[in-house]
Residue, then its C-alpha position, 0 to 999 in steps of 0.5 A: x540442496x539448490x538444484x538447477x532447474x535447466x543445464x546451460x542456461x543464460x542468465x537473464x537481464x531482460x523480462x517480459x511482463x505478459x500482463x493481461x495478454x490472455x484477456x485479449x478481448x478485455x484489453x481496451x475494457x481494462x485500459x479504460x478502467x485502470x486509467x480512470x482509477x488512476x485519475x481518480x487516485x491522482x485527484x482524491x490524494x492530491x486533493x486531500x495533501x492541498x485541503x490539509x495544507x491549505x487550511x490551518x485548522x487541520x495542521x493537527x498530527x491526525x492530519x499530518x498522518x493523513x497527509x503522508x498517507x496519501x503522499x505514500x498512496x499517490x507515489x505507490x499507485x503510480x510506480x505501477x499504474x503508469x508502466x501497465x497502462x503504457x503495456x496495454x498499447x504495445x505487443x510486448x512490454x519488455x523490462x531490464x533487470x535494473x528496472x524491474x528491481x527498482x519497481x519491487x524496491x519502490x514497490x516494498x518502501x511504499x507498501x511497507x510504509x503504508x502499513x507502518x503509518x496505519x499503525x502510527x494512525x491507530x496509535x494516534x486515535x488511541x491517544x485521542x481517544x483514551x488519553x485526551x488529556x495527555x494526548x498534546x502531551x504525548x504528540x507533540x509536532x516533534x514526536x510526529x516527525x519522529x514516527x514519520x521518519x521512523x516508517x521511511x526507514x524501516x521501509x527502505x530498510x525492510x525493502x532492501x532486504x526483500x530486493x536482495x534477497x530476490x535479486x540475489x537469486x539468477x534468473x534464467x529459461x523463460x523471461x516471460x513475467x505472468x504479471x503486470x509488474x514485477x512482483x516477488x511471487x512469479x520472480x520466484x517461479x524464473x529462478x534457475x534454483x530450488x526458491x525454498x530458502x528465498x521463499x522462507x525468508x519472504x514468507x518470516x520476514x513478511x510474517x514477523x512484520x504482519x504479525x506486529x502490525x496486526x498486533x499493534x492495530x487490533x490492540x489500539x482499536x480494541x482499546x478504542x472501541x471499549x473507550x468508545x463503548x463508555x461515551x454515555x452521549x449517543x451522538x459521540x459514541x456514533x461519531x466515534x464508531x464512525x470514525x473508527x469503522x472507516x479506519x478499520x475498514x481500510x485497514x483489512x482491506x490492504x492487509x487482507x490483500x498483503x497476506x494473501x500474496x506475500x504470507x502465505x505460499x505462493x503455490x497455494x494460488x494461481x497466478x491468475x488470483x494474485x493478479x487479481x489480488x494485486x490490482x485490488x492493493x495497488x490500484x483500488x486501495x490508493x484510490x478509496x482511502x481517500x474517500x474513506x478518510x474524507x468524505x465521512x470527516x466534517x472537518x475535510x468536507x468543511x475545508x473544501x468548501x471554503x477552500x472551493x468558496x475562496x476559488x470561486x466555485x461556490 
């Protein structure tokens, strides 16, 4: 059964994000750094959506993949990064109840397809990998368009039904978010009721969608790692595993931070702890994917420099 946490509360339509407020002393440090990841995240995604369309060596699906994924990266980062860099240079950061729902909503579609194009990516490099010579078969440009749509809309879908199900909830008592934006774990901690129900369906929706996720990647790099393993040449095998490990790399790295935070209990950990988890999915992972999925590509690196030699630049 709900019960109210206070009598004769006002529902709130107003929230206070506190942010870093308790690293008083750091706030200049943390303006400085965040501002510099974002740059950083402006630049590297930009930069990879130009190489890919500019050059039509790269108008592959691997590519096409890539292309959404930093679109996705660059519109993630910046649903958040704005509002907190903009936070540090006031005494108070206030946000409407309508704002702060349409960050989380943002924040779902863009997560959630983030993770859905990892696997569409997986699925890509299977084909490749393991069946080179149905995979123009298979991925046609047609096919592409359809995974991509399909990740939009699950997302919008999966998002919405998150957003209700938090905002379905009143709020009232403290206003104050200890966060640097408005994220389900301490939205649960201003209800006026028991969040056990709210609580449960965040942690099986959020457990179902992992588990098919985790599933399906470490399937399809299982089978290319055992594909890898029998390329007999040892400069296509280093090749490969080069590729690949990136992949993975980037791959645990966002769900690590994605399970900590929204599977398991939220009671488990401070808040302090999810901050920092947080900063880690929505500033750093935006800002090294491309990094990850460019710098050690050859086919990228070359791109740049013709597309940098054309510009004049060398």
């Amino acid at each position: 059964m709900e019960k109210m946490k206070g009598k004769n509360q006002t529902s709130l339509t107003e929230f206070i994000l506190l942010g870093f407020s308790d690293l008083s002393k750091l706030q200049s440090l943390l303006f400085v750094v965040f501002l510099l990841m974002y740059i950083l995240t402006l630049l590297g995604n930009i930069s990879i959506i130009t190489i890919i369309r500019m050059d039509p060596h790269l108008h592959t699906p691997m590519y096409y993949f890539l292309t959404n994924l930093s679109f996705v990266d660059l519109c993630y980062s910046s649903t958040i990064t704005p509002k907190a860099l903009a936070d540090f240079r006031v005494k108070k950061s206030t946000t409407s109840l309508f704002e702060c729902a349409t960050q989380l909503y943002m924040f779902g579609i863009l997560a959630t397809a983030e993770s859905l194009l990892l696997i569409v990516m997986a699925y890509d490099r299977y084909m490749a990998i393991c069946n080179p010579l149905l995979y123009t078969v298979v991925i046609t440009r047609r096919v592409c368009i359809r995974l991509v749509f399909s990740v939009y809309m699950i997302s919008i879908v999966y998002s919405l039904i998150q957003t209700g199900n938090i905002f379905s909830m009143t709020f009232c008592g403290s206003n104050e978010i200890k966060h640097f934006y408005c994220d389900i774990p301490p939205l649960l901690k201003l209800s006026c009721y028991d969040t056990f129900f709210n609580e449960m369906v965040l942690s099986i929706l959020a457990g179902i969608i992992s588990v098919i996720i985790i599933t399906s990647l470490v399937l399809s790099y299982s089978c290319i790692i055992s594909a890898i393993l029998r390329i007999r040449s040892p400069e296509g095998r280093h090749k490969a595993f080069s590729t690949c490990a990136s992949h993975c790399f980037s791959v645990i790295l966002f769900f690590g931070t994605l399970i900590f935070i929204y599977v398991i209990p939220s009671s488990h950990f401070s808040m302090y702890i999810n901050r920092v988890v947080s900063v880690v999915y929505t500033m750093v992972i935006p800002m090294v994917n491309p990094m990850i999925y460019s710098l050690r590509n050859n086919d990228v690196k070359e791109a740049l420099r013709k597309l940098l030699g054309k510009k004049g630049f060398c």
